[in-house]
VMD Tcl script that draws the C-alpha trace (Angstrom):
set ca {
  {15.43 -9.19 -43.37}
  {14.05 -6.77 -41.30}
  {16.30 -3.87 -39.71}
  {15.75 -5.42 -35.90}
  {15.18 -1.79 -33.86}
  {11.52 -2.02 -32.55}
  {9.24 0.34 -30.56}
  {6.59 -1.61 -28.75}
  {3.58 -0.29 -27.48}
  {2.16 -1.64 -24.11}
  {-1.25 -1.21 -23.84}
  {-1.66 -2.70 -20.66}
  {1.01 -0.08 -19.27}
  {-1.34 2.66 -20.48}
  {-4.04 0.72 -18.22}
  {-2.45 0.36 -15.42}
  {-1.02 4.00 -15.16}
  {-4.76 5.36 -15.80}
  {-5.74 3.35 -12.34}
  {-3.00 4.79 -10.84}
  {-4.28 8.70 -11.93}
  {-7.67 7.53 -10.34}
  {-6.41 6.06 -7.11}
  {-4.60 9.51 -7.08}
  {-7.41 11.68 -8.05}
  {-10.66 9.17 -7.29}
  {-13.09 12.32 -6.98}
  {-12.24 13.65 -10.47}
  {-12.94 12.70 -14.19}
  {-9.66 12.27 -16.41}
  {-8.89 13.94 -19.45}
  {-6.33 11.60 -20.81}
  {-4.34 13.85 -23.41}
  {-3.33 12.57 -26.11}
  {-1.85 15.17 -28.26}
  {1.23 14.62 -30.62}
  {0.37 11.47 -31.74}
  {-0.03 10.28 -28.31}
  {3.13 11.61 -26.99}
  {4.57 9.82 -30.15}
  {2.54 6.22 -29.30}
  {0.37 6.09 -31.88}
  {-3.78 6.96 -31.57}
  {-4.57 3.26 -31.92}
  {-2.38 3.08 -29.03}
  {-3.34 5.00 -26.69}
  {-7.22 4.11 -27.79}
  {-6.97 0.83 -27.01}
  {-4.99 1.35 -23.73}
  {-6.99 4.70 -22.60}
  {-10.80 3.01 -23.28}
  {-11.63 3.35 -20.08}
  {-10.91 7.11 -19.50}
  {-14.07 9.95 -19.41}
  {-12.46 11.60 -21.72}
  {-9.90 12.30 -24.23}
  {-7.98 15.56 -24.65}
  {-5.93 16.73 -27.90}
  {-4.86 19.80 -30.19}
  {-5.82 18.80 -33.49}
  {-9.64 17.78 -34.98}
  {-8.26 15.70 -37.35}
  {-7.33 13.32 -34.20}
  {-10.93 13.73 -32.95}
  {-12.06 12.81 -36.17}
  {-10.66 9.90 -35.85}
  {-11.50 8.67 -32.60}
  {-14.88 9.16 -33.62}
  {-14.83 7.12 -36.66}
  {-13.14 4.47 -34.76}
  {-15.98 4.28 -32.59}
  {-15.58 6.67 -29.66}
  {-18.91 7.84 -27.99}
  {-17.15 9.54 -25.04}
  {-16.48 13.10 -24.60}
  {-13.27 15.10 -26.47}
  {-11.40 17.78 -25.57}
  {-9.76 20.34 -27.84}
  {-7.26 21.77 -25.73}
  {-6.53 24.67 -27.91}
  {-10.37 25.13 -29.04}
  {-10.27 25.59 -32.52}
  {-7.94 27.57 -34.65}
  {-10.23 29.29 -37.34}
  {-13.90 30.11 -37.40}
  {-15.11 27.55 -40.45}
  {-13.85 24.72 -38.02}
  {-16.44 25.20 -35.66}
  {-19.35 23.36 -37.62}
  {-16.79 20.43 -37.48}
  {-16.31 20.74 -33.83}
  {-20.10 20.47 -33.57}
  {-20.32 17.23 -35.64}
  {-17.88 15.49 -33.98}
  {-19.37 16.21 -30.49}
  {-16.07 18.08 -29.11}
  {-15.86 20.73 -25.95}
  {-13.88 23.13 -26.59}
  {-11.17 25.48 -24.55}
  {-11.59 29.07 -25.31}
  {-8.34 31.17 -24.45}
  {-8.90 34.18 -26.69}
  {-11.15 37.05 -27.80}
  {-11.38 36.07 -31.58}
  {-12.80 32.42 -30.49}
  {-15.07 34.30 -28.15}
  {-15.91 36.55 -30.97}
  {-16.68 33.74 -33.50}
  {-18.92 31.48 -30.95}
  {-21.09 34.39 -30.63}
  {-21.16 34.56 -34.24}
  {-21.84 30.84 -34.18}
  {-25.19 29.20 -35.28}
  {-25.81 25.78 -34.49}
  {-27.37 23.26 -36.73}
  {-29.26 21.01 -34.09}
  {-29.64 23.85 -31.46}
  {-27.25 22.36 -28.95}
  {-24.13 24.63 -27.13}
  {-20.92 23.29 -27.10}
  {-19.49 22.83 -23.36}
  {-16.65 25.44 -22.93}
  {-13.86 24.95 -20.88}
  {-12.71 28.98 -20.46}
  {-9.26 29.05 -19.76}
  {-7.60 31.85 -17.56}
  {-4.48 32.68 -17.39}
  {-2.97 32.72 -13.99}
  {0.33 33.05 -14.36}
  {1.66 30.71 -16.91}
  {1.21 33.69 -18.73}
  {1.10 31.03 -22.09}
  {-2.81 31.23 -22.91}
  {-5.75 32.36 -21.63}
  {-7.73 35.01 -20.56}
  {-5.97 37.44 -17.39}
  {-8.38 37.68 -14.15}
  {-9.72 40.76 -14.82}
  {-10.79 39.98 -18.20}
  {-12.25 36.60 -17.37}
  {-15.77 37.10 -15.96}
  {-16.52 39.46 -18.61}
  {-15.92 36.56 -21.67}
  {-17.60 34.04 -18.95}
  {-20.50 36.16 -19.15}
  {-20.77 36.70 -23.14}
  {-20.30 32.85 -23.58}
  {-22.98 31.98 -21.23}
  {-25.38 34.51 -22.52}
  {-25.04 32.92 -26.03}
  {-25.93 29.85 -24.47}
  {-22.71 27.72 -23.77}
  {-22.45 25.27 -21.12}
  {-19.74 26.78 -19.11}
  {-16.84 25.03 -17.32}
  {-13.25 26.51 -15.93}
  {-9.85 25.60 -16.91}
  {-6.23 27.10 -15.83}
  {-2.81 25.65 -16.15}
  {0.03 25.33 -13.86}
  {3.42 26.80 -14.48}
  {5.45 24.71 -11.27}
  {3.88 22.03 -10.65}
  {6.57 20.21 -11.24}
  {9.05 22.63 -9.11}
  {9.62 23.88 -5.66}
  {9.96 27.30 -4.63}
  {9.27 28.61 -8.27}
  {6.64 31.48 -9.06}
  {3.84 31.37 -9.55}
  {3.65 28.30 -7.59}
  {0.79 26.16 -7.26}
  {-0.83 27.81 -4.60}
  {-1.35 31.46 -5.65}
  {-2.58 30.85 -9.44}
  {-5.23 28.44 -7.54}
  {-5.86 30.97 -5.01}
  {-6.59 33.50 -8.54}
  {-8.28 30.96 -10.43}
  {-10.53 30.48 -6.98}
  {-11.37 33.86 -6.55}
  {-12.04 34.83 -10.28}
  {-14.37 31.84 -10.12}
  {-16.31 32.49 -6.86}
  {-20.05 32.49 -7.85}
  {-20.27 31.02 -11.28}
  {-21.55 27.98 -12.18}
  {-19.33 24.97 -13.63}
  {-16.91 22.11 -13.64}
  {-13.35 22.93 -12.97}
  {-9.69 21.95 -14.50}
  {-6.72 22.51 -13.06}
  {-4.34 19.61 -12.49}
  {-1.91 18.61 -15.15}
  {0.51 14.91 -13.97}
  {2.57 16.93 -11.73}
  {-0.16 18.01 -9.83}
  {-1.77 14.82 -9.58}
  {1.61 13.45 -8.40}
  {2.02 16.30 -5.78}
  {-0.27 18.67 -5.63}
  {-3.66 16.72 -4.67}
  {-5.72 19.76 -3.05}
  {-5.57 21.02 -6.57}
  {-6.81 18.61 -8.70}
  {-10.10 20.19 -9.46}
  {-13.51 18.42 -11.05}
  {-11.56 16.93 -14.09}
  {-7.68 16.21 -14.08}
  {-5.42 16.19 -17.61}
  {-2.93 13.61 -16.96}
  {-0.60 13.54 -19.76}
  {3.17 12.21 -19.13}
  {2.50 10.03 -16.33}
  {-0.12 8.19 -18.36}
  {3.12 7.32 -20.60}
  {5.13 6.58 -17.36}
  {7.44 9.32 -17.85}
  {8.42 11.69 -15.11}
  {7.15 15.43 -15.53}
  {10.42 16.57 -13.67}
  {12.12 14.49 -16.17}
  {14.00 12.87 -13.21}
  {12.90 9.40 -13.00}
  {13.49 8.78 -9.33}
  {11.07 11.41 -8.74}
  {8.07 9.07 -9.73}
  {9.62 6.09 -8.97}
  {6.96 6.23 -5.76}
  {3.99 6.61 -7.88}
  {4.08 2.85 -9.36}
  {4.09 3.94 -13.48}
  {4.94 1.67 -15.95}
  {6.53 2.72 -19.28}
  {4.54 2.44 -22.12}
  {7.48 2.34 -25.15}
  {9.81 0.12 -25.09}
  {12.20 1.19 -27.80}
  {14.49 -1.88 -28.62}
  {17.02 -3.34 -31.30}
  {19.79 -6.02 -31.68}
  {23.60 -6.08 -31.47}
  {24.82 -6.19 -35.13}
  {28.34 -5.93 -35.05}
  {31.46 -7.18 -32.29}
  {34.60 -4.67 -32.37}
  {37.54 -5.56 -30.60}
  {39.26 -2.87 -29.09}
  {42.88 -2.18 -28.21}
  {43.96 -0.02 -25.28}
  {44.05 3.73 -27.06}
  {41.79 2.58 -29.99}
  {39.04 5.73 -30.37}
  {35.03 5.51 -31.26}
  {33.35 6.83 -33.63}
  {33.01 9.94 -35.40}
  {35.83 12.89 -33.69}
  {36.87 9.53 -31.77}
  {35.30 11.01 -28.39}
  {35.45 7.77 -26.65}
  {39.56 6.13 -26.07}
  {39.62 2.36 -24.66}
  {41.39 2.80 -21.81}
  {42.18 -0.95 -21.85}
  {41.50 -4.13 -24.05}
  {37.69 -4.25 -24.58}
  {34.90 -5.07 -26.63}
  {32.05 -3.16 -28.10}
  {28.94 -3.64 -29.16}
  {27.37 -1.92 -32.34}
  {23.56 -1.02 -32.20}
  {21.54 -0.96 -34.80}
  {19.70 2.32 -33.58}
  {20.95 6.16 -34.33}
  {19.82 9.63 -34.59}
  {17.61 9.07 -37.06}
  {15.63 6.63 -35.37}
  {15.42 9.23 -32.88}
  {18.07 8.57 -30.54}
  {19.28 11.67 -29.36}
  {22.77 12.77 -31.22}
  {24.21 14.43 -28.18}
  {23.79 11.41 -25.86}
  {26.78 11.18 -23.32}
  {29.12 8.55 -22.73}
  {27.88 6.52 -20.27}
  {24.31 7.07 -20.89}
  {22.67 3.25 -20.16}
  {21.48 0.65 -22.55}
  {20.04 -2.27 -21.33}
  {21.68 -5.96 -23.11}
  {20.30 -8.97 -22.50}
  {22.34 -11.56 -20.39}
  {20.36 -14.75 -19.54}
  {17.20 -13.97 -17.58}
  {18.50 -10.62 -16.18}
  {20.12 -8.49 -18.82}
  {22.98 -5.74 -17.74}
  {23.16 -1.89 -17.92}
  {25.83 -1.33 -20.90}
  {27.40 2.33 -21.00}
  {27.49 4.23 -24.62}
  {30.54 4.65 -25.86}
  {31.55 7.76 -28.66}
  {28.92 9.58 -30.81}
  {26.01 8.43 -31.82}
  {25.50 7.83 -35.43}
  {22.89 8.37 -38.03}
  {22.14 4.96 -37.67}
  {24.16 3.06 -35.10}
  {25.82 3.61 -31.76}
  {28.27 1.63 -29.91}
  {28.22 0.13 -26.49}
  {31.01 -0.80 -23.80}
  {30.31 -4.72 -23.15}
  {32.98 -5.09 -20.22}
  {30.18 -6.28 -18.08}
  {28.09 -8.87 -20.16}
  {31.34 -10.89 -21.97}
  {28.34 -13.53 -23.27}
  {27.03 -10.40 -25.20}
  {27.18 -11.53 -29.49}
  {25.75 -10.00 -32.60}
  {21.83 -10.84 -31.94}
  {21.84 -9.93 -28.43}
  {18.92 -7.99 -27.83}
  {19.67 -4.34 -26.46}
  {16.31 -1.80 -25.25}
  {17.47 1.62 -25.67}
  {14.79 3.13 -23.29}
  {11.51 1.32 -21.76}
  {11.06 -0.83 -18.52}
  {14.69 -1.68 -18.28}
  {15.77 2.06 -18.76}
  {13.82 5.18 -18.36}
  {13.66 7.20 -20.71}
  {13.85 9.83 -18.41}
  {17.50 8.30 -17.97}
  {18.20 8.38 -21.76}
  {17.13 12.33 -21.63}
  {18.80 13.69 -19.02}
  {21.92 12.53 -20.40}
  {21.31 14.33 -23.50}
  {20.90 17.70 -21.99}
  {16.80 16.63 -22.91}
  {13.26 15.80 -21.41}
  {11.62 12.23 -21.76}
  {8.54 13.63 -23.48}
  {10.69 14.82 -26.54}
  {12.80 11.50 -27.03}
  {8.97 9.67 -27.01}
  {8.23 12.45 -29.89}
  {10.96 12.17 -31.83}
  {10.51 8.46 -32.73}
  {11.11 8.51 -36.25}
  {8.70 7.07 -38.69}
  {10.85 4.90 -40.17}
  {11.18 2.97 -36.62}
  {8.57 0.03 -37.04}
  {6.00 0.01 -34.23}
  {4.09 -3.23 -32.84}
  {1.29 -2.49 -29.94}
  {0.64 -5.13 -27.87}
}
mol new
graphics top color blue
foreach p $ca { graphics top sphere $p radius 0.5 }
foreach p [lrange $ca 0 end-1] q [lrange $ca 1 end] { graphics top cylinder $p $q radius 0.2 }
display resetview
C-alpha cells in the first residue's frame, strides 16, 4: 500500500484566481508565470488550469518547449531572455519574446540572423530600483534604440521592489514615475505589475500584468489575512493520514531533543508527512494542521520536531481522531502562508520544496 501523503492539484482554483487577476486588472493582458515548475505545481498543471491566459511567462526554454509541444499557440515569455547566444535560434522556433536586461544579450541580438526574417518582440527591462536586473535609466534609451534599429518589436518591462510593503524605498510610486519618464516618446506595450501590485497598486498595472503567487492563492506578503479580501483559492492541497495513536502521560516529551512536554494526559497523532516531503524542519509548535472530524474537520496544533518523515499532532480537540483520519498539512483548510510563517519562511518556498517523492494527482 501506498504511503497516504498526497498533493492535489486544483485546476479549477488556478481558474478561478486568473478571473480574479482580470476583474482586478480588466484593461491588461496577463502573463501568468509559471516558472519553477509552476511554483512547484507541475506544467501540466498549471496548463490545464492557466488555458485561458494571453500568455505564459517562465525562466527556462526547456519549459517553453514543452508547452509548445503540448499544443500551445499563445504567446511565451522568457523572463530572463536567454542565457547564451546559440539559444537564440531556439527562442525563434519556439515563437518566444524575450526580456533583455543586459549588454551581452543586446550584443548577441544584433549579432542575430533570423531564419524566416521575423524580429522577436522584446520586452527591455530597466532597472528602477530593484537594482536586481536590468538596464539603469540613463542607459536605457540608448539599448532601446540599438534593438529597434536591428529591427525588434519593442515593448517595456520594470519590476517592483515594495509592492508588497509600505513605506519601503523605492516604493511603487517613484520607480513608476522613472520607468514613465525614461519611456516618454517611444513606442510599445508596457509591464510593470507583479501580484502585489495587482492586489494594491492598480494605477500601476501597465499594458500586460505578471501575476505569479496569487494565481497559486498564496499571499505575496506571505501573511494570509492580507489577501483574504481578494477571494483566492489555493491551488495545493498537500494532505496525508494519521498512522499512528500515542498516548501521552503528563511530563512525557516529543520527538527528537523532546521539545514538546504534555502538560497533562493527552493523545497524539502521528503524520505520515516530514521534512523530506517538504515540510519545513523548523516548524513551531503550534503551527496548524487541519484533521478531519465529521463534516467540519478541526485545527490540530504540532507538537515537537518534525521528522524526516513524520510529525506529531496534539488531538485534545478532535477525541474521534484514529489512525486513518485524514490530516491536510496546508491547502484550503490551512494556508500555506500559515504553515510558513511559523517556520521563520514564505509560502512560495514551502509550494517549491514539495519533494518528488510526494505523489501528485491534478484534478
Amino acid at each position: 500500500m501506498n504511503r497516504p501523503i498526497l498533493a492535489s492539484i486544483h485546476t479549477d482554483a488556478f481558474q478561478h484566481n486568473l478571473n480574479r487577476v482580470r476583474e482586478l486588472a480588466p484593461e491588461s493582458k496577463i502573463w501568468s508565470v509559471i516558472k519553477a515548475r509552476a511554483y512547484g505545481h507541475s506544467l501540466d498543471a498549471a496548463f490545464k488550469g492557466l488555458a485561458s491566459t494571453d500568455g505564459f511567462a517562465l525562466l527556462d526554454i526547456q519549459d517553453a518547449s514543452w508547452l509548445r509541444d503540448h499544443g500551445w499557440k499563445g504567446r511565451i515569455l522568457l523572463l530572463e531572455g536567454f542565457f547564451h547566444e546559440n539559444e537564440l535560434a531556439l527562442a525563434e522556433s519556439l515563437a518566444c519574446d524575450l526580456v533583455v536586461h543586459c549588454e551581452a544579450q543586446v550584443d548577441w541580438l544584433e549579432r542575430f540572423k533570423p531564419q524566416d526574417h521575423a524580429r522577436f518582440n522584446v520586452f527591455l527591462k530597466m532597472n528602477t530600483g530593484m537594482n536586481r536586473l536590468g538596464f539603469k535609466p540613463k542607459e536605457y534609451r540608448t539599448a532601446f534604440h540599438r534593438l529597434h534599429a536591428a529591427g525588434y518589436r519593442m515593448h517595456h518591462m520594470t519590476h517592483f521592489a515594495n509592492a508588497d510593503q509600505v513605506d519601503q524605498s523605492p516604493s511603487v510610486g517613484s520607480q513608476q514615475e522613472v520607468f514613465n519618464e525614461t519611456i516618454e516618446g517611444l513606442e510599445g506595450a508596457t509591464s510593470l505589475a507583479n501580484s502585489a501590485a495587482i492586489l494594491w497598486h492598480r494605477n500601476a498595472l501597465g499594458d500586460w500584468v505578471r501575476p505569479g503567487i496569487m494565481l497559486y492563492g498564496v499571499s505575496p506578503t506571505g501573511i494570509y489575512a492580507d489577501i483574504e479580501h481578494a477571494n483566492l483559492h489555493a491551488v495545493m492541497h498537500l494532505n496525508s493520514e494519521i498512522i499512528d495513536i500515542q498516548e501521552l502521560k503528563k511530563g512525557d516529551r516529543v520527538g527528537y531533543g523532546g521539545r514538546f512536554e504534555a502538560p497533562e494526559d493527552m493523545r497524539i497523532g502521528i503524520v505520515a508527512c516530514g521534512y523530506a516531503d517538504g515540510y519545513p524542519r523548523h516548524a513551531k509548535d503550534g503551527t496548524p494542521v487541519w484533521v478531519a472530524n465529521g463534516n467540519e474537520g478541526v485545527i490540530c496544533p504540532l507538537v515537537g520536531k518534525v521528522s524526516m518523515d513524520m510529525l506529531a499532532i496534539d488531538l485534545r480537540k478532535t477525541p474521534s481522531a484514529s489512525i486513518g483520519s485524514t490530516v491536510q498539512l496546508w491547502g484550503d483548510k490551512v494556508p500555506v502562508d500559515e504553515v510558513a510563517q511559523m517556520s521563520g519562511t514564505i509560502g512560495y518556498e514551502l509550494l517549491c520544496a514539495v519533494a518528488p517523492r510526494v505523489p501528485v494527482a491534478i484534478k
